[in-house]
One Martini backbone bead per residue (centre of mass of N, CA, C, O) as a GRO file, in nm:
protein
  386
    1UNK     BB    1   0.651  -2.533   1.016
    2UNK     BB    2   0.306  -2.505   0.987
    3UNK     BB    3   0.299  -2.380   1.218
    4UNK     BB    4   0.501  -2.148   1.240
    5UNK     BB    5   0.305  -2.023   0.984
    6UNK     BB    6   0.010  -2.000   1.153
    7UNK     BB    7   0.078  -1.836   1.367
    8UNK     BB    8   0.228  -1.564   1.229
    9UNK     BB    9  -0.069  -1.556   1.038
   10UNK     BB   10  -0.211  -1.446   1.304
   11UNK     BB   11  -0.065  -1.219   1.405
   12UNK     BB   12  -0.110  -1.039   1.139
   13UNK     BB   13  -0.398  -1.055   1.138
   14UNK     BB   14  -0.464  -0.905   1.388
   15UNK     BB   15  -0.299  -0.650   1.376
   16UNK     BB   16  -0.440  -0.555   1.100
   17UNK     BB   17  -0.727  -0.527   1.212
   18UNK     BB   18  -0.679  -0.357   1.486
   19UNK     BB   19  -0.564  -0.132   1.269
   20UNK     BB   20  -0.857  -0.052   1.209
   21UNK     BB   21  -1.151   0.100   1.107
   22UNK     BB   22  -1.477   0.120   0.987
   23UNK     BB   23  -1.289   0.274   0.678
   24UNK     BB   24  -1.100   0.095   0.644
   25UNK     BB   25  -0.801  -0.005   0.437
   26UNK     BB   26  -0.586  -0.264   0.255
   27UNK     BB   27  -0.367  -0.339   0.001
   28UNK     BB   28  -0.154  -0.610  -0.160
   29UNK     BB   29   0.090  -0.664  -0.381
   30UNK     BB   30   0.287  -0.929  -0.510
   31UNK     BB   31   0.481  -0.914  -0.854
   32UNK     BB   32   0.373  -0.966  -1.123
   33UNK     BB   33   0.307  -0.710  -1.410
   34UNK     BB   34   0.024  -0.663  -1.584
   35UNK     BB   35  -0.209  -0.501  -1.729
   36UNK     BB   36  -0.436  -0.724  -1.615
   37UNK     BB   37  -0.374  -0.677  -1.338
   38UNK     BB   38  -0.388  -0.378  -1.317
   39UNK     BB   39  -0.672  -0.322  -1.365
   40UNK     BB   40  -0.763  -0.516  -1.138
   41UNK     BB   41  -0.646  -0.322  -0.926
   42UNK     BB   42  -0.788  -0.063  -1.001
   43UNK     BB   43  -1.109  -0.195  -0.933
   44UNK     BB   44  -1.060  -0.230  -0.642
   45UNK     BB   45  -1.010  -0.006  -0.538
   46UNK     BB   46  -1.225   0.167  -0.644
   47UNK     BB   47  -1.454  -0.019  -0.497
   48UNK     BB   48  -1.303   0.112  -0.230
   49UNK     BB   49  -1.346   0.436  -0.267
   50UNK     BB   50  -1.632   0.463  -0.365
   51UNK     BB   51  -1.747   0.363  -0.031
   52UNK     BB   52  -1.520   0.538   0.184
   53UNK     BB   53  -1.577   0.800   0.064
   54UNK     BB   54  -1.708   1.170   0.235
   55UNK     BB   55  -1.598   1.369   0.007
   56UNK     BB   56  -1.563   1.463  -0.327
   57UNK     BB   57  -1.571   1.195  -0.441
   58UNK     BB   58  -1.469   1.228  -0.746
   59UNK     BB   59  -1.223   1.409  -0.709
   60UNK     BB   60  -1.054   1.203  -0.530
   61UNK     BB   61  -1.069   0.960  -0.735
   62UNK     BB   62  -0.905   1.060  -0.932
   63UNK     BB   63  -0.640   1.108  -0.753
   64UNK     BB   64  -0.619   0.829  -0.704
   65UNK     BB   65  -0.596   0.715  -0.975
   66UNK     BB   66  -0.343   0.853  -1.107
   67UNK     BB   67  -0.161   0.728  -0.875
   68UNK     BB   68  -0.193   0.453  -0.944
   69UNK     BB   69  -0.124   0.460  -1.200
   70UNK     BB   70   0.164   0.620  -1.212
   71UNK     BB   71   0.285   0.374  -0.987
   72UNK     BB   72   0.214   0.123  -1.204
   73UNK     BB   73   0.389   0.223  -1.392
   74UNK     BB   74   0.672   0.254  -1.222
   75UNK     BB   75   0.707  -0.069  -1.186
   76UNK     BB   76   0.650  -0.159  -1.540
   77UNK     BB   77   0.945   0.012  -1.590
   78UNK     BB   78   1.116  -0.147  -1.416
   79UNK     BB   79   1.071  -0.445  -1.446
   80UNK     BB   80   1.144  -0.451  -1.743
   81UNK     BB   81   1.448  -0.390  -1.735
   82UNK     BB   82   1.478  -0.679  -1.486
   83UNK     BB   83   1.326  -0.951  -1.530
   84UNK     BB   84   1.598  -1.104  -1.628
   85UNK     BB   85   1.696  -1.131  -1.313
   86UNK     BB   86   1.738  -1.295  -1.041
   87UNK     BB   87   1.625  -1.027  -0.877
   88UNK     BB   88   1.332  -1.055  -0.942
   89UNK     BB   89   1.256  -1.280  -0.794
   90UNK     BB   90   1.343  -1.223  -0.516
   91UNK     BB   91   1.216  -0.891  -0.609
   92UNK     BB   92   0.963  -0.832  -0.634
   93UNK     BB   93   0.713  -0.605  -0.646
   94UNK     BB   94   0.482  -0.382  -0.472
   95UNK     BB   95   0.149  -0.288  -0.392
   96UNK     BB   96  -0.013  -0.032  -0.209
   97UNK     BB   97  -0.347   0.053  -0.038
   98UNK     BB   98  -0.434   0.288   0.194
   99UNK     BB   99  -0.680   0.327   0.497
  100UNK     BB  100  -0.658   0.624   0.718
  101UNK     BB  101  -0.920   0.787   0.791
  102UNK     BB  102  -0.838   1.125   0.540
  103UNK     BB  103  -0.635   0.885   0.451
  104UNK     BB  104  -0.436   0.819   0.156
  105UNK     BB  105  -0.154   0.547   0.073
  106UNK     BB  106   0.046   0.491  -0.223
  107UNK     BB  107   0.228   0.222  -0.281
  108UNK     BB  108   0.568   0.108  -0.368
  109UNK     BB  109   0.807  -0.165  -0.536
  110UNK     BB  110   1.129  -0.185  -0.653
  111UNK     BB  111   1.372  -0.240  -0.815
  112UNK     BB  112   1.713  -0.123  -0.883
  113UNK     BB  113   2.006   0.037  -1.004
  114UNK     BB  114   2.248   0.162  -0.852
  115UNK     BB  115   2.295   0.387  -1.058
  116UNK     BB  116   2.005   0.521  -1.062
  117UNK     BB  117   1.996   0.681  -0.832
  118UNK     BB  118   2.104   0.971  -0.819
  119UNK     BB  119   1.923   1.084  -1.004
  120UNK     BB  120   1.654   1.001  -0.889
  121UNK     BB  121   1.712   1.186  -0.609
  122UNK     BB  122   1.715   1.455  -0.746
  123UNK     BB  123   1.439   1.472  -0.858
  124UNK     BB  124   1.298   1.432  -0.613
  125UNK     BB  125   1.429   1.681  -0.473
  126UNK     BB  126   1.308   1.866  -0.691
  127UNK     BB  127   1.020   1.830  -0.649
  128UNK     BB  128   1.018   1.874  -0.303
  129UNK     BB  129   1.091   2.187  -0.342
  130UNK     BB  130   0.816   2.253  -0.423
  131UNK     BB  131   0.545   2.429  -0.496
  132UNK     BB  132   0.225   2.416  -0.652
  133UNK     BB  133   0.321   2.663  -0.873
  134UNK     BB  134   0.606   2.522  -0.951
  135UNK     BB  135   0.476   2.251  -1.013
  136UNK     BB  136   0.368   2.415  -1.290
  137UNK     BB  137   0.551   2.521  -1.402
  138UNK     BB  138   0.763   2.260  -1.441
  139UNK     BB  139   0.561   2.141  -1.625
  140UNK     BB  140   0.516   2.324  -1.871
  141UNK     BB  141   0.819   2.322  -1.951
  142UNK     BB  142   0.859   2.033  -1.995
  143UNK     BB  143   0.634   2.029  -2.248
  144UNK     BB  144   0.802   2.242  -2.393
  145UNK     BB  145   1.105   2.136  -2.387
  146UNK     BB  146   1.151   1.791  -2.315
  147UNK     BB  147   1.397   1.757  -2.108
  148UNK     BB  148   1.234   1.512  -1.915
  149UNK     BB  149   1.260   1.192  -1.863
  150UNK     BB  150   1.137   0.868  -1.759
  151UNK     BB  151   1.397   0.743  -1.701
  152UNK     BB  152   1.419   0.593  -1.400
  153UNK     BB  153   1.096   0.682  -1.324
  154UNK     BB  154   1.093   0.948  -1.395
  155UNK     BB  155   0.888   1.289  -1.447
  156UNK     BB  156   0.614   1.368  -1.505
  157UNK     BB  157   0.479   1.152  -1.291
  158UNK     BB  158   0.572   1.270  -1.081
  159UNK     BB  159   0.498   1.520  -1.056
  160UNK     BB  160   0.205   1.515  -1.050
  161UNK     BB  161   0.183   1.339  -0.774
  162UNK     BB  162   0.243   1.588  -0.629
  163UNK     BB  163   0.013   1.786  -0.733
  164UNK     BB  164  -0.225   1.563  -0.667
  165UNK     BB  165  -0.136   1.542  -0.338
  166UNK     BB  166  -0.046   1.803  -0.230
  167UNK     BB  167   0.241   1.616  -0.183
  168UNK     BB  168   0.527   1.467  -0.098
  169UNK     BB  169   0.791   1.233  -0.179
  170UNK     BB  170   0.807   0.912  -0.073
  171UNK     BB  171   1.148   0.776  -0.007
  172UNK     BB  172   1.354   0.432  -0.024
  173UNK     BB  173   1.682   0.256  -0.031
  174UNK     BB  174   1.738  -0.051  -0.056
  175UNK     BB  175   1.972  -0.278  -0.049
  176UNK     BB  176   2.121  -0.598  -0.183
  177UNK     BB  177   2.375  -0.515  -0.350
  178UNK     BB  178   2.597  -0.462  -0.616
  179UNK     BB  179   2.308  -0.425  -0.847
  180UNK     BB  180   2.089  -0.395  -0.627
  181UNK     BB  181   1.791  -0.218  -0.512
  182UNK     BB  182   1.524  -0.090  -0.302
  183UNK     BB  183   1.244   0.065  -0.366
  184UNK     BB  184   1.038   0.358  -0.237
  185UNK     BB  185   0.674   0.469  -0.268
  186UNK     BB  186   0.498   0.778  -0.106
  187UNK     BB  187   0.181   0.842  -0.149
  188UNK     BB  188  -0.022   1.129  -0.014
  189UNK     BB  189  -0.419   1.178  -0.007
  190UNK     BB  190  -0.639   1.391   0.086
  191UNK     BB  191  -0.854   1.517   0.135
  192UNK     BB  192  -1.014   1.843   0.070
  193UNK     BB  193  -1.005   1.970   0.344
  194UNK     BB  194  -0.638   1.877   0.336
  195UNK     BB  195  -0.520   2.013   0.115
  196UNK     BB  196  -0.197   2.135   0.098
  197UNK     BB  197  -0.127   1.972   0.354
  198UNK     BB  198   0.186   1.894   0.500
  199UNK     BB  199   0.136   1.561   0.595
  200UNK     BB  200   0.340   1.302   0.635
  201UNK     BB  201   0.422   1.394   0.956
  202UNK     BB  202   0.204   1.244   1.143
  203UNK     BB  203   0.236   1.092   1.390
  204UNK     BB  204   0.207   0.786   1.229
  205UNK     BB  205   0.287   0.522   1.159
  206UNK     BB  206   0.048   0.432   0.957
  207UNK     BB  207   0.193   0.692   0.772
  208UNK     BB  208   0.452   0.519   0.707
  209UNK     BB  209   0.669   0.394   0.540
  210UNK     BB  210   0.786   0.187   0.751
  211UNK     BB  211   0.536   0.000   0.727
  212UNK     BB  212   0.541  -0.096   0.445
  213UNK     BB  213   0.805  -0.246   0.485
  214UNK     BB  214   0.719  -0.455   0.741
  215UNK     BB  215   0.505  -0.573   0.536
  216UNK     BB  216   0.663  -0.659   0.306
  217UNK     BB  217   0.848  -0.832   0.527
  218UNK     BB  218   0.611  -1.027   0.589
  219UNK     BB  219   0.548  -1.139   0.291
  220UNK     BB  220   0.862  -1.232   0.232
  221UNK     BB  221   0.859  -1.446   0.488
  222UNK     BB  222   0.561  -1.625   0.417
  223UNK     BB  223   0.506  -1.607   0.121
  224UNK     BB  224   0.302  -1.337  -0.002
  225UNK     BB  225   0.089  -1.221  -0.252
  226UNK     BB  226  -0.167  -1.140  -0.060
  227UNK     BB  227  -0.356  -0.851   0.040
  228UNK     BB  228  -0.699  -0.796   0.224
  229UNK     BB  229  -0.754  -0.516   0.476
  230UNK     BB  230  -1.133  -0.516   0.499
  231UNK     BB  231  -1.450  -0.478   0.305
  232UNK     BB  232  -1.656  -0.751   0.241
  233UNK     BB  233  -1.769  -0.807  -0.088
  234UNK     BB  234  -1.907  -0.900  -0.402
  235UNK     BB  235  -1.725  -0.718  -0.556
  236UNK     BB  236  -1.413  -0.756  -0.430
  237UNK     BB  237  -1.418  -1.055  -0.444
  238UNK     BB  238  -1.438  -1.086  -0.808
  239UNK     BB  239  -1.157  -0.893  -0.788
  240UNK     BB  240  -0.975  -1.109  -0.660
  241UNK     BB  241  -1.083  -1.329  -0.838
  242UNK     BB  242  -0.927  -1.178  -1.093
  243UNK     BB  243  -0.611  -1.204  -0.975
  244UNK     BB  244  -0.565  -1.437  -0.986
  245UNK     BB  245  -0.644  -1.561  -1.271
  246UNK     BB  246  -0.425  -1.335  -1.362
  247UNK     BB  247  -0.196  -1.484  -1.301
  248UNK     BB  248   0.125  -1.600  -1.381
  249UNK     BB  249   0.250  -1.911  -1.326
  250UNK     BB  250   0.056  -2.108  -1.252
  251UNK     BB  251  -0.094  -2.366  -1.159
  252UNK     BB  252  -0.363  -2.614  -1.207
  253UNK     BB  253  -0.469  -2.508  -0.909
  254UNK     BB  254  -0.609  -2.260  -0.944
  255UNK     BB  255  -0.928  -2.344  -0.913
  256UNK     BB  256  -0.902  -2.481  -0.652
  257UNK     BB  257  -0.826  -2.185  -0.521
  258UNK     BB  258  -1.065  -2.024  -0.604
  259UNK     BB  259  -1.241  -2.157  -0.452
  260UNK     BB  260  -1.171  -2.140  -0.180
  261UNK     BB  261  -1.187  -1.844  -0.178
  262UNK     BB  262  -1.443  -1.788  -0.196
  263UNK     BB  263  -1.557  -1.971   0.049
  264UNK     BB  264  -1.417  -1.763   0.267
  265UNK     BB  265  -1.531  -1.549   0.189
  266UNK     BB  266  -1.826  -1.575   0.222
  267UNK     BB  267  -1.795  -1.646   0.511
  268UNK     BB  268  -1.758  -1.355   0.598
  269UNK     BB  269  -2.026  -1.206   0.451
  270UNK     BB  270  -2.249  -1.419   0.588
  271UNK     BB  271  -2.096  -1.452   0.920
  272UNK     BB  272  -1.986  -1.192   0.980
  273UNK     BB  273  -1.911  -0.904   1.194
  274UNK     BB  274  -2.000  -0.604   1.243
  275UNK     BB  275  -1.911  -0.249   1.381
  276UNK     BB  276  -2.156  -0.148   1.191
  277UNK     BB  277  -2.454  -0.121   1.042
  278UNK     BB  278  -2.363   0.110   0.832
  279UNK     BB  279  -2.206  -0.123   0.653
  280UNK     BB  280  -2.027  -0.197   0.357
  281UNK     BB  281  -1.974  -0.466   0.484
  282UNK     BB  282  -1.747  -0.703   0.592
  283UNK     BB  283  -1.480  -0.727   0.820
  284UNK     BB  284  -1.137  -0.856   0.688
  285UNK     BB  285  -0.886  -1.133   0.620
  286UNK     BB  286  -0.661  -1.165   0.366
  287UNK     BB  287  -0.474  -1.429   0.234
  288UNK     BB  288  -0.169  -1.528  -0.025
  289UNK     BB  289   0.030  -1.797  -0.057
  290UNK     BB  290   0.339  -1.967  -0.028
  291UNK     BB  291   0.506  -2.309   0.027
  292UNK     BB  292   0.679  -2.482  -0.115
  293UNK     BB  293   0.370  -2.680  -0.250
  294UNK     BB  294   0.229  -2.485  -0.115
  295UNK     BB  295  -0.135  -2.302  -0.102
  296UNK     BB  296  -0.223  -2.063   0.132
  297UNK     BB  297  -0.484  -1.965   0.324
  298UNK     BB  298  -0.618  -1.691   0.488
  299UNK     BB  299  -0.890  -1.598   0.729
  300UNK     BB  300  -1.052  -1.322   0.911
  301UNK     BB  301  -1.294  -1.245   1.185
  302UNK     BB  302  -1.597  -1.161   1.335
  303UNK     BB  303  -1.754  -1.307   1.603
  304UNK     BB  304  -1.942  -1.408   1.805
  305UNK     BB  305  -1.886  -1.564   2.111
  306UNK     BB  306  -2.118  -1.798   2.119
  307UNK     BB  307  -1.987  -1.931   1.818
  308UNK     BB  308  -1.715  -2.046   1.880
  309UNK     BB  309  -1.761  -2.319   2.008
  310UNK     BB  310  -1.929  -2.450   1.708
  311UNK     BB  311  -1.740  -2.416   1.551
  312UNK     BB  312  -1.481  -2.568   1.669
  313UNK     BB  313  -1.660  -2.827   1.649
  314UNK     BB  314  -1.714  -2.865   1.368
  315UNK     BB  315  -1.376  -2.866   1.276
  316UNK     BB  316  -1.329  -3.136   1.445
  317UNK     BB  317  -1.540  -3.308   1.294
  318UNK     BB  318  -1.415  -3.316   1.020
  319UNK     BB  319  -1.116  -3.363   1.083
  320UNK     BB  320  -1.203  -3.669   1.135
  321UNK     BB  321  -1.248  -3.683   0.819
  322UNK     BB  322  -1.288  -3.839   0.545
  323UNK     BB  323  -1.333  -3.768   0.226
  324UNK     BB  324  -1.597  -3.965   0.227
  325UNK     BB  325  -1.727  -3.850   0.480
  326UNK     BB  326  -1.716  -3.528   0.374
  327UNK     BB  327  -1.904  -3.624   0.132
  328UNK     BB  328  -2.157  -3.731   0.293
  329UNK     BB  329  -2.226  -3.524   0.456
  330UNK     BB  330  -2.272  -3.314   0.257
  331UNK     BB  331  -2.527  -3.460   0.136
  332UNK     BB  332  -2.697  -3.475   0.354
  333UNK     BB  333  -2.754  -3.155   0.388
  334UNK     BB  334  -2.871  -3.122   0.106
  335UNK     BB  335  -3.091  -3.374   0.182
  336UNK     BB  336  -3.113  -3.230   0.497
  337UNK     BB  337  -3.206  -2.965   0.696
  338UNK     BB  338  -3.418  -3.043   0.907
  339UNK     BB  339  -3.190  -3.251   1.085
  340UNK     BB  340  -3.127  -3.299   1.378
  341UNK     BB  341  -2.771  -3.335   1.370
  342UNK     BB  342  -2.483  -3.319   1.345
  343UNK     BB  343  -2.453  -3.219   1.060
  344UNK     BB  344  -2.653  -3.000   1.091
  345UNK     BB  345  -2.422  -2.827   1.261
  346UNK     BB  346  -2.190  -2.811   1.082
  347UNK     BB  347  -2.255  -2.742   0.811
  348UNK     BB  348  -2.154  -2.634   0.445
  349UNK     BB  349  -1.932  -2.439   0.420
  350UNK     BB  350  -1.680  -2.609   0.552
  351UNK     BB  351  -1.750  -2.881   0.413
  352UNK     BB  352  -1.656  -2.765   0.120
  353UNK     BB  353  -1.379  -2.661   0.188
  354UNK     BB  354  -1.253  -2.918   0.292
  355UNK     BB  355  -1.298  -3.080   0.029
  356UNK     BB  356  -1.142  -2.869  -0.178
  357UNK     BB  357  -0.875  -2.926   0.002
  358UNK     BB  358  -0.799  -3.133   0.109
  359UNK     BB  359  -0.766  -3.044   0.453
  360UNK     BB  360  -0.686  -2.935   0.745
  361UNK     BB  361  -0.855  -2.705   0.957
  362UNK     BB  362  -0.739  -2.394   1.091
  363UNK     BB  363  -0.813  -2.251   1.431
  364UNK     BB  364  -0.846  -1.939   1.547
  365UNK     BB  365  -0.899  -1.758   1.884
  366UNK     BB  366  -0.978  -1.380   2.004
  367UNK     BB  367  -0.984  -1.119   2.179
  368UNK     BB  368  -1.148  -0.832   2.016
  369UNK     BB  369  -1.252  -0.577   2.172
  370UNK     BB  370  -1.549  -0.608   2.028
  371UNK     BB  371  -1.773  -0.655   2.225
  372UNK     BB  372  -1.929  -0.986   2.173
  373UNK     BB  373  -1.644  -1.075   2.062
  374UNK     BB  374  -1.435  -1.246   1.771
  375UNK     BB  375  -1.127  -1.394   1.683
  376UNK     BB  376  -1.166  -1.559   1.329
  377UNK     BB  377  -0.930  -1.799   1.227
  378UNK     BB  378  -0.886  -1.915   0.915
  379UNK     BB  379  -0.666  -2.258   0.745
  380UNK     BB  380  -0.552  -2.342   0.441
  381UNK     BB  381  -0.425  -2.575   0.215
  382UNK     BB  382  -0.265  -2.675  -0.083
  383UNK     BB  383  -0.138  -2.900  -0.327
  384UNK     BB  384   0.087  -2.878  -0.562
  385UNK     BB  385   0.143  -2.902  -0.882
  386UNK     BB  386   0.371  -2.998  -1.123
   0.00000   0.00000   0.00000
């Protein structure tokens, strides 16, 4: 089971690396949403859109900031509704955004009452029929007349966010059962140059609502709540590693989750090869699951090619040793950098995560067709203490 695990999520990184360039990314968050979280959601996009846009910065950056704010608006207004029933638990909401080419997608998910889907597919399809100025009216009207409220997640926030992207909203709903569906909404976001054209359906699959459907479909399968892949530094490290801290119902190894995680993310940062020199970041996938009591973590990025032998033999000299072992090796490491000796060829951040997660680390090279680069994926996991 533990391999069946490892091989998926080695394919999934692989796949999401492969389709991103040099300017994109993506992030995905699964679970419960609170203020606390929402912010800290919008701290990372924000630090990754204010580096990675190319024209009209700051205009730009408020309209994706705001559809972003009214998608999480309107995930913790449906949370609210439902949060105390069943299928809360087995479909959390779902947060996503990605950045492909000179577009931005900010998509949503999460549970409905299978009663309110027709009347908000209602608003949507009203609000998807107008154009620039009809929807300008249309707010006005509401503003004046309060005609139109928020329940059921429509209202004046659709209106902006469809205004704000200068584009239709797409949006699809899975059956789940006979009391609840899965709502799926996604906002395309153009730069300044291509703004009012409505392009949604630009034959690119990674621009396709059933892209993130798909997305979160292996998410679901994996037991997966978070996902970044895209451009690696210390500010978006931080943002990653104060959403981890603050997830509710977390177990007591909280802190040694996020020990690992920083650990594994620095590996990336430290020794990661970049797709080309002017790049703010190091490129690679982050992963963070659950499976029975363990939580497991994936992290994947491109090394030089000659680097993949040292690292393997480096990995597999950890893994034979025990746990005094491995913290005797660290404390030489430590205190003689000197010794040419196999200790000190096997690294200290390695020897480090080792110690941390207390497990065998697992790890996979695949040739990644850029340049004289490997394709390094590395897994560990906790147990979970009940």
């Amino acid at each position: 089971m533990a391999q069946e695990l490892t091989n998926n999520l080695f394919d999934i990184a692989f796949q999401l690396f492969n389709r991103v360039g040099d300017r994109d990314f993506e992030y995905v968050y699964k679970g419960y949403f609170d203020h606390d979280i929402t912010k800290k959601i919008l701290f990372l996009a924000d630090s990754s859109i204010g580096r990675l846009t190319g024209f009209s910065q700051a205009t730009l950056q408020k309209r994706i900031y705001y559809i972003m704010v009214e998608g999480l608006q309107n995930i913790t207004h449906h949370q609210d509704e439902v949060a105390n029933e069943p299928s809360f638990d087995k479909y959390p909401p779902v947060f996503a955004i990605q950045k492909y080419g000179d577009r931005y997608y900010i998509s949503t998910g999460n549970i409905i009452a299978n009663p309110n889907i027709d009347p908000l597919k209602v608003k949507l399809e009203r609000i998807n029929s107008m154009d620039q100025e009809e929807l300008k009216k249309f707010h006005r009207d509401m503003l004046r007349n309060g005609s139109i409220s928020d329940k059921g997640g429509a209202g004046l926030g659709l209106i902006e966010m469809s205004r704000k992207s200068g584009n239709k909203l797409l949006y699809s709903f899975v059956h789940l059962d006979d009391d609840y569906s899965y709502f799926y909404m996604q906002t395309l976001i153009p730069t300044d140059a291509n703004f009012g054209v409505a392009d949604m359906d630009n034959g690119q699959a990674f621009s396709s609502l059933e892209n993130v459907k798909t997305l979160h479909s292996h998410m679901n399968k994996e037991n997966l709540s978070l996902m970044f892949n895209g451009f690696f530094n210390q500010e978006n490290l931080l943002s990653l590693l104060s959403i981890i801290k603050s997830r509710p119902n977390l177990p007591l190894t909280t802190i040694k989750i996020s020990n690992v995680m920083v650990e594994m993310i620095q590996n990336i940062i430290k020794h990661g090869s970049k797709l080309s020199e002017d790049q703010v970041g190091v490129p690679g996938v982050f992963f963070l699951g659950q499976t029975g009591d363990e939580t497991h973590l994936t992290a994947a990025n491109l090394v030089q090619a000659g680097a993949a032998e040292s690292i393997s033999s480096n990995i597999e000299y950890l893994n034979g040793l025990d746990r005094e072992q491995v913290s005797d090796l660290y404390d030489q490491i430590l205190l003689d950098f000197a010794a040419e000796t196999s200790a000190k060829k096997t690294g200290l951040g390695l020897s480090d995560l080792r110690i941390k997660s207390d497990r065998p680390l697992k790890y996979q090279f695949r040739d990644a067709q850029v340049g004289d680069s490997k394709f390094y994926i590395l897994q560990t996991s906790i147990k979970t203490k009940k």
